[in-house]
C-alpha positions as CSV (number, residue, x, y, z in Angstrom):
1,X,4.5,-7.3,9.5
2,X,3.2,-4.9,6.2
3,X,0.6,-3.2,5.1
4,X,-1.0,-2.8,1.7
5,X,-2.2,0.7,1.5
6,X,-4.2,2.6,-1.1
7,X,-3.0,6.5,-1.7
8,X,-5.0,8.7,-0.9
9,X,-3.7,10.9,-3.7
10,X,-4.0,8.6,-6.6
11,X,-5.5,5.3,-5.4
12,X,-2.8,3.3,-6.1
13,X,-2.0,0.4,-4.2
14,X,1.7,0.7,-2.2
15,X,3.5,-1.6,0.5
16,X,4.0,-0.3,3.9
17,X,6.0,-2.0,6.9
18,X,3.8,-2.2,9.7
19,X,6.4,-0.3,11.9
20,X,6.3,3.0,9.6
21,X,4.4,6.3,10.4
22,X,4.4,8.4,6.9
23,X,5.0,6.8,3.5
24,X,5.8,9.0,0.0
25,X,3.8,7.5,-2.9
26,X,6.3,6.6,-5.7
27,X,3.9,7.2,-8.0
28,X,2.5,11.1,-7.2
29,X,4.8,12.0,-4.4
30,X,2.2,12.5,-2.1
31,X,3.2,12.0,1.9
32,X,1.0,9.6,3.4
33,X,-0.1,9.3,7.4
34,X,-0.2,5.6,7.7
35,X,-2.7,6.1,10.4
36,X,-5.3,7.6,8.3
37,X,-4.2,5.9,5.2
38,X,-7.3,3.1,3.8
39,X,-5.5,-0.4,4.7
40,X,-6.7,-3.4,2.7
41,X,-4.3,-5.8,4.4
42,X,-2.3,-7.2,7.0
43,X,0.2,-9.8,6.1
44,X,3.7,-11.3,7.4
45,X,6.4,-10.5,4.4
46,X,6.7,-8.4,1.6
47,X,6.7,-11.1,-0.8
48,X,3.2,-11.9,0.7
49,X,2.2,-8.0,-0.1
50,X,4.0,-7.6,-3.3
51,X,1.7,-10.6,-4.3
52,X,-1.2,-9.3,-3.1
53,X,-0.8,-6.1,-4.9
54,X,0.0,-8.1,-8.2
55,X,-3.9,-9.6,-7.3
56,X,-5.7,-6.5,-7.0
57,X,-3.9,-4.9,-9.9
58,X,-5.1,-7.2,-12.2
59,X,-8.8,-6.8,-10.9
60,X,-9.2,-3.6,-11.1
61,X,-7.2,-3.3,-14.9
62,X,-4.3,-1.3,-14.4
């Protein structure tokens, strides 16, 4: 299972396995507690996340 998480450093959207405690944001390096971390889904594969984050990227314009 994954999770698609927002960073609570810069708000950017990043894929998680469901299985992991702390994340580092690619993007500004920031370590993230995936237990406190905003989740906006739940899905089954990666591909199934990566997809999702495609989606919201292209609603909110970035």
């Amino acid at each position: 299972m994954y999770v698609v998480i927002v960073c609570y450093g810069c708000g950017r959207f990043l894929l998680a396995k469901g299985t992991q405690k702390t994340k580092r944001c690619p993007y500004c390096a920031t370590r993230l507690k995936l237990v406190s971390a905003k989740k906006v889904a739940q899905v089954k594969t990666a591909q199934e996340a990566s997809n999702y984050i495609r989606a919201m990227k292209r609603r909110r314009d970035y």
